[in-house]
C-alpha positions as CSV (number, residue, x, y, z in Angstrom):
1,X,-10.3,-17.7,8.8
2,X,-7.5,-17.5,6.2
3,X,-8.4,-17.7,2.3
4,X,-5.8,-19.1,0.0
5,X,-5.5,-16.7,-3.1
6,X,-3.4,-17.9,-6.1
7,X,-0.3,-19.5,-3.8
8,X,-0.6,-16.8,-0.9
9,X,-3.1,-16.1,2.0
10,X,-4.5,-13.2,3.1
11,X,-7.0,-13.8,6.1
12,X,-10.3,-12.8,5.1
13,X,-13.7,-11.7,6.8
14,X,-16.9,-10.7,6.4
15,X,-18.1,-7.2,6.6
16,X,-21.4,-7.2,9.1
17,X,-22.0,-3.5,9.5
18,X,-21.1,-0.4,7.8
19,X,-19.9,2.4,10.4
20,X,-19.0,5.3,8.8
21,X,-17.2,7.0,5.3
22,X,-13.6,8.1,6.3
23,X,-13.4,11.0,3.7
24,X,-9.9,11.7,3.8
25,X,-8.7,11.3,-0.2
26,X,-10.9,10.4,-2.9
27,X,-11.6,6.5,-2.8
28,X,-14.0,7.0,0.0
29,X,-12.9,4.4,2.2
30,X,-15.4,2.8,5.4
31,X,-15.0,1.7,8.5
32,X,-16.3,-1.5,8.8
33,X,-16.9,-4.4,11.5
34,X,-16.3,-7.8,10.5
35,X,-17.3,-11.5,11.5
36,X,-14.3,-11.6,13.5
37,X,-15.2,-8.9,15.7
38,X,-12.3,-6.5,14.1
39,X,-12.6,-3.0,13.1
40,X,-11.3,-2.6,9.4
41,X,-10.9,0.6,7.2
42,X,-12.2,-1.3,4.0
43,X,-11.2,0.3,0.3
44,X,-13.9,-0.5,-2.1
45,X,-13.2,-1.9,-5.2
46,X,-15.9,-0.3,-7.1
47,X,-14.1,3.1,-6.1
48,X,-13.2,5.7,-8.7
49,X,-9.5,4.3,-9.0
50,X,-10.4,0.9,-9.4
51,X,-9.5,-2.9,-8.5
52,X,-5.4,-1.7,-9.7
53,X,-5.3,0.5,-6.1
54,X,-6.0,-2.8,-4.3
55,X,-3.2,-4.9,-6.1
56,X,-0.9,-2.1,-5.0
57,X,-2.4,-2.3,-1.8
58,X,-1.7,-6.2,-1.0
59,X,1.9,-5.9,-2.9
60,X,3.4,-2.9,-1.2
61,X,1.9,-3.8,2.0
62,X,3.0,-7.1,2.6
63,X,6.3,-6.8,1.1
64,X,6.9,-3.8,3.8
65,X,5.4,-6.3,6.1
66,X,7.6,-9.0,5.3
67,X,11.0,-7.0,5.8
68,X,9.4,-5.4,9.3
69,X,8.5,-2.2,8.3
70,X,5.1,-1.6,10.7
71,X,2.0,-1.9,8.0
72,X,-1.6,-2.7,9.9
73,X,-3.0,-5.8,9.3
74,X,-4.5,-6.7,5.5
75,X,-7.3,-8.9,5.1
76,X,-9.7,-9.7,2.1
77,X,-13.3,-8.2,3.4
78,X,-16.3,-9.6,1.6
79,X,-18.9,-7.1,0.9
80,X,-22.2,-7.8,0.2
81,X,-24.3,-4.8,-1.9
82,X,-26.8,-4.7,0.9
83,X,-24.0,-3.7,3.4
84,X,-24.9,0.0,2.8
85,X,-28.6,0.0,2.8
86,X,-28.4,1.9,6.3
87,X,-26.1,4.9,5.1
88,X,-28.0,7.9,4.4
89,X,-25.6,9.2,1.8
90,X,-26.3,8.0,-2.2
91,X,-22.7,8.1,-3.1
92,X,-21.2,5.6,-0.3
93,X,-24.6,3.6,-0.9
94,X,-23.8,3.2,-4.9
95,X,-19.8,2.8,-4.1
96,X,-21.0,-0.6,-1.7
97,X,-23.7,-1.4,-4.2
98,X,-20.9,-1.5,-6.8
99,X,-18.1,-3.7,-4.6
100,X,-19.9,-6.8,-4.4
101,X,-17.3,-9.6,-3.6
102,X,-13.8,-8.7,-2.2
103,X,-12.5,-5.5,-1.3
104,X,-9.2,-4.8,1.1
105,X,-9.9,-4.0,4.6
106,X,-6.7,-2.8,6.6
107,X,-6.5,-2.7,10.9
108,X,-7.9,0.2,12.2
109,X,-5.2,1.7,14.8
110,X,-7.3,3.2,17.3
111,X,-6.4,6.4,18.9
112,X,-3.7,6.9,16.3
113,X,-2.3,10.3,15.7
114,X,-1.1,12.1,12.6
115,X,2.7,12.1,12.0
116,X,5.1,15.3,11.9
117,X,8.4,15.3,11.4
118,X,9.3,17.6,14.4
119,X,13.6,19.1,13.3
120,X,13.7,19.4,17.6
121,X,13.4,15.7,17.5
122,X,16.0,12.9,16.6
123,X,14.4,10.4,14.6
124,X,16.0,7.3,13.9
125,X,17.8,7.7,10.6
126,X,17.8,4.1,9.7
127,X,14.6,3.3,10.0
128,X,13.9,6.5,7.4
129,X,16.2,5.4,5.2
130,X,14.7,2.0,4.6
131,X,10.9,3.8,4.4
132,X,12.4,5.8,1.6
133,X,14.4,3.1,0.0
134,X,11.2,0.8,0.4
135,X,8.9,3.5,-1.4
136,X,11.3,4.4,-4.1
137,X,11.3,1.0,-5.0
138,X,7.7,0.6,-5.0
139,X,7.7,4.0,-6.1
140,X,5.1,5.3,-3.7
141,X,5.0,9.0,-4.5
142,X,2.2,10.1,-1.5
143,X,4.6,10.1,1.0
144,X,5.0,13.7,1.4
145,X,4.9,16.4,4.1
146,X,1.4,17.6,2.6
147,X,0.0,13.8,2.9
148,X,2.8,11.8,4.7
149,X,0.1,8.5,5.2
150,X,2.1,7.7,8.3
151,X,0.5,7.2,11.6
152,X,1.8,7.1,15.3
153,X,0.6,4.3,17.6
154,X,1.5,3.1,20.5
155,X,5.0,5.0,20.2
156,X,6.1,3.9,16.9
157,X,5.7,5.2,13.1
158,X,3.5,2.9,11.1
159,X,2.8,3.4,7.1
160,X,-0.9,3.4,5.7
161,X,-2.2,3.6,2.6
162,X,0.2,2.4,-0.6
163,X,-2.8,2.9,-3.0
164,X,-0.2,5.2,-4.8
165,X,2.6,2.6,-5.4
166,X,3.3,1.1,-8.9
167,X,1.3,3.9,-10.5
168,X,2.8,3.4,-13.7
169,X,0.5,0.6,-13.9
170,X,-2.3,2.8,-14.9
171,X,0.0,3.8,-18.0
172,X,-0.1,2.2,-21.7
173,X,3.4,0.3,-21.0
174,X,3.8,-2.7,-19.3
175,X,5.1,-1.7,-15.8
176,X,8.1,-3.8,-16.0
177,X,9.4,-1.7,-19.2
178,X,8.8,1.1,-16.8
179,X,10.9,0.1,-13.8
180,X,14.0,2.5,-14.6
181,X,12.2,5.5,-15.6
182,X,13.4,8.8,-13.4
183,X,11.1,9.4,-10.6
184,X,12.3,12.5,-9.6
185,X,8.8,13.1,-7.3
186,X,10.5,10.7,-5.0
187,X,12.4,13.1,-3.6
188,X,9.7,14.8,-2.1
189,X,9.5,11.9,0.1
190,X,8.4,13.2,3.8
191,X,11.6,11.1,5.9
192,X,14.0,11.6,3.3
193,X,15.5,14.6,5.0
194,X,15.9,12.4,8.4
195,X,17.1,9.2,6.2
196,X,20.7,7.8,6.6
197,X,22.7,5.6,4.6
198,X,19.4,4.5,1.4
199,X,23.0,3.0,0.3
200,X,22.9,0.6,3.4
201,X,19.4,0.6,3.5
202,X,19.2,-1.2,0.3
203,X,21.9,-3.9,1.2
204,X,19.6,-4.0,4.2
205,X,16.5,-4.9,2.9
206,X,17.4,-6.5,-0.4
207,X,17.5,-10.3,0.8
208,X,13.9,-10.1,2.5
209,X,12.8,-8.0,-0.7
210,X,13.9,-10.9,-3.4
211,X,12.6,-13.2,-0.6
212,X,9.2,-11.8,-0.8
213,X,7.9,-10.6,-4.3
214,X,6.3,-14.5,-5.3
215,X,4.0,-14.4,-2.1
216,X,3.0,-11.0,-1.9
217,X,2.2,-10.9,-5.3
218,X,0.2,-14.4,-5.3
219,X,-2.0,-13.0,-2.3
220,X,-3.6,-10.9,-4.9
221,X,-7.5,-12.1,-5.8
222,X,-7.4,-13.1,-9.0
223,X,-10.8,-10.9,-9.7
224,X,-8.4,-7.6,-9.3
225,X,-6.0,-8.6,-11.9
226,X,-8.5,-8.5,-14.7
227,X,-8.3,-11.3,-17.5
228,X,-4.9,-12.6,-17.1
229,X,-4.0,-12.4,-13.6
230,X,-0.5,-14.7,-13.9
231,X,0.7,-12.2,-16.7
232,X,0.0,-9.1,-14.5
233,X,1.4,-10.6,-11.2
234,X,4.4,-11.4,-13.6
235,X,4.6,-8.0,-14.8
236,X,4.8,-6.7,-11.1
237,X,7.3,-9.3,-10.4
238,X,9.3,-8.4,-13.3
239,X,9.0,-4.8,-12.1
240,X,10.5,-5.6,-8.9
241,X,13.0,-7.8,-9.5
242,X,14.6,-4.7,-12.4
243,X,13.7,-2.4,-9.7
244,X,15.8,-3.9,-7.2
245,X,18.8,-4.6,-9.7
246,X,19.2,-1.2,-10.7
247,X,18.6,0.3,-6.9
248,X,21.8,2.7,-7.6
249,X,20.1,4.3,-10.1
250,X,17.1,5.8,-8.2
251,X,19.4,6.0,-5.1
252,X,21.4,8.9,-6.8
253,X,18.2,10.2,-7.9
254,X,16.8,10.5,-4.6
255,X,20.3,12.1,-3.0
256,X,20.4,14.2,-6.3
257,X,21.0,17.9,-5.2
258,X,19.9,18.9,-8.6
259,X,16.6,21.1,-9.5
């Protein structure tokens, strides 16, 4: 079943039974089963961060999607409040309670391992560069060695969790007006030591980027963009499309050998 969300589509699903918290950060995120037999790790958008960590979510996620960096699977889950009446625990039971309607469910990858950078391993250095290009763009800063969000299945590297992109959204500018701010954090990016050419990388990705922004931005819900949804998809539009135009900018930041 697909839903069409403001000029985009997400699939969406219903969540039928609540499995179990995953604690790992601070949103609290479930896994969940839904009407279409899948396995999701849902985010909640009456979490702690609120509705803005979903609209990063969807963006980031499907524009890495789109230029065929491996992201799992997005779909819209509908919640309903009595979905945790079975979980012992008060705090996940008030976090469902409060995320009636639709939160973000994301494929579970089962079996998946943790990723380490092994140095005794050759890692393919353009496929790092355009994970670090992609994030600095976004600016995702929890990609680090501490919390790299990257998982291995099945062989290859895929990338979780962009709840962190765009975080100058939760600022009092407009994140458009913020798109050429230094980001020096960046540069504690986990592949950046492994990256090639981010030079390359960007001429690389560029075309599928500008190709993408309208409908990863339009698969937003309009119910997590607050009371005007077109100005704050425009806003992230805006954002990208500066981002992108002054890529040489936060290119030299990121191969910067200053302190």
């Amino acid at each position: 079943m697909a839903t069409e969300v403001s000029g985009g589509t997400l699939r969406s699903v219903e969540a039928v039974r609540y499995v179990t918290a995953l604690r790992e950060g601070g949103s609290l995120p479930g896994l969940v089963e839904g009407d279409d037999d899948g396995t999701w790790v849902v985010k909640f958008r009456g979490a702690g961060q609120g509705p803005g960590v979903l609209v990063s979510e969807v963006i980031a996620g499907e524009i890495a999607r789109s230029i065929g960096l491996p992201v799992p699977e997005l779909v819209l889950v509908e919640v309903a409040p009595e979905l945790g009446h079975a979980e012992p625990d008060p705090e996940i039971q008030e976090l469902i309670e409060a995320s009636p309607g639709l939160s973000l469910g994301m494929d579970f990858l089962p079996g998946a391992l943790p990723f380490a950078l092994s140095p005794d391993e050759d890692f393919d250095p353009a496929f790092a560069a355009d994970v670090v290009f992609f994030d600095a763009l976004v600016t995702n800063i929890d990609r680090t060695p501490r919390n790299p969000n990257l998982l291995t299945w099945h062989g290859q590297t895929w990338l979780i969790d962009h709840g962190a992109s765009f975080y100058r959204q939760h600022g009092a500018l407009p994140l458009a007006e913020t798109a050429t701010l230094p980001t020096p954090v960046l540069r504690d990016h986990v592949l950046l030591p492994a990256a090639g050419s981010l030079a390359e990388a960007g001429s690389r990705l560029t075309p599928g980027i500008e190709a993408a922004i309208e409908p990863a931005t339009a698969a937003v819900p309009d119910e997590w963009l607050g009371e005007e949804p077109e100005a704050r998809r425009g806003d992230f539009r805006e954002f990208l499309r500066r981002r992108l135009a002054g890529q040489e900018t936060f290119i030299r930041e990121l191969e910067s050998t200053d302190d």
